[in-house]
C-alpha positions as CSV (number, residue, x, y, z in Angstrom):
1,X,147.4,85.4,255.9
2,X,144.0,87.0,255.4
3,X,144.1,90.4,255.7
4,X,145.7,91.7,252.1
5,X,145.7,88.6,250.5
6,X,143.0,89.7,247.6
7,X,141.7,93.2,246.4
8,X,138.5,93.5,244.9
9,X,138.9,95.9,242.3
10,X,136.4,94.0,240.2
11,X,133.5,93.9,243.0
12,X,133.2,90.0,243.5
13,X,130.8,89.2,245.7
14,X,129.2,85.8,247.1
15,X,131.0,82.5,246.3
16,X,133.2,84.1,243.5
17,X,134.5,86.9,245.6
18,X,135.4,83.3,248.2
19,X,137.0,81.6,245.6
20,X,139.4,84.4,244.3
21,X,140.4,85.1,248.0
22,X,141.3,81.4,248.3
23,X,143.5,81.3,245.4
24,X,144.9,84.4,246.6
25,X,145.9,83.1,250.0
26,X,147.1,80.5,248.1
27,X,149.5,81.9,245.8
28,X,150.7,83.9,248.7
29,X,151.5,81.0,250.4
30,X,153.3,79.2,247.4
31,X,155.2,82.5,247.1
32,X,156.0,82.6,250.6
33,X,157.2,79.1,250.7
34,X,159.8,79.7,247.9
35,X,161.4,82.1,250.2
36,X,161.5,80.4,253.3
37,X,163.0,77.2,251.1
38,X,165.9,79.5,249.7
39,X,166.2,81.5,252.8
40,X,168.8,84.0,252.2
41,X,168.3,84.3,248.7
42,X,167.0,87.5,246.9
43,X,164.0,87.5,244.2
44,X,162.4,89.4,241.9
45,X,158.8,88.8,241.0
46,X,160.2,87.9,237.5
47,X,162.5,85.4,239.2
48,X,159.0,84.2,241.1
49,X,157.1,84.4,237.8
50,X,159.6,81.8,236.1
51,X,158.9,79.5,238.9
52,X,155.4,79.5,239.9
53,X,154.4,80.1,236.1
54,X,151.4,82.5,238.0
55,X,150.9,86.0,236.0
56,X,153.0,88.6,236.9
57,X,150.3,90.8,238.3
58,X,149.0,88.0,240.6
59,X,153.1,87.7,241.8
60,X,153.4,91.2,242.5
61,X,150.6,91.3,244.5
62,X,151.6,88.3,246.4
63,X,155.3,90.2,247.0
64,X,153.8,93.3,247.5
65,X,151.0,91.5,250.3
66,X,154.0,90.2,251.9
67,X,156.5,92.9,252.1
68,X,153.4,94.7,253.8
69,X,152.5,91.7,256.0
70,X,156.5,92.2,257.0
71,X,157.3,88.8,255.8
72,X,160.0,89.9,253.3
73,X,162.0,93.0,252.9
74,X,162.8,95.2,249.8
75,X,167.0,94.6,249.4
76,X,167.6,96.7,246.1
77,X,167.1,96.8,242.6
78,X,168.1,94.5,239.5
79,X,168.7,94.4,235.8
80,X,166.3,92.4,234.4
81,X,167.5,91.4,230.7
82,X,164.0,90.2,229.3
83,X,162.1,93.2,230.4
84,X,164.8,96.1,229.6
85,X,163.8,97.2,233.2
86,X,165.0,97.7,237.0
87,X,163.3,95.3,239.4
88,X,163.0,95.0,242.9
89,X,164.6,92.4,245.0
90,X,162.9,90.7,247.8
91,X,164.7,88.1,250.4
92,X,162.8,86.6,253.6
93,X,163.4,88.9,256.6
């Protein structure tokens, strides 16, 4: 799970630029792992957020790096009642 895993928009370079893509690859495959556990089951990264407790940017890249990697699919949209806002749903392809 390289390729995707971390974006540099803050030009890291040398052992810091290492380190992020390591805990990257590793939220990725935390992420990851939650849907292969609950195969079948649809998330949001809110749902993800509540049980990883990673920020919600770092969980939207790590759902958005997998729905490119073609790992998960995009099933439809949700209410979410704490954010006033439509979500996307992701379940394990």
């Amino acid at each position: 799970m390289k390729q995707l895993d971390f974006f540099n928009t803050t030009s890291e370079s040398g052992t810091e630029l290492q380190k992020q893509i390591k805990k990257a690859t590793f939220q990725n495959e935390v992420i990851f792992g939650i849907f292969k556990r609950y195969e079948g089951a649809e998330f949001t990264g809110s749902d993800i957020e509540k049980q990883t407790r990673y920020l919600i940017t770092s969980v939207r890249r790590s759902i958005t790096t997998l729905h490119y990697k073609g790992l998960i699919t995009r099933t439809g949209k949700r209410w979410n009642k704490d954010t006033q806002a439509n979500e996307f749903t992701y379940k394990l392809k």
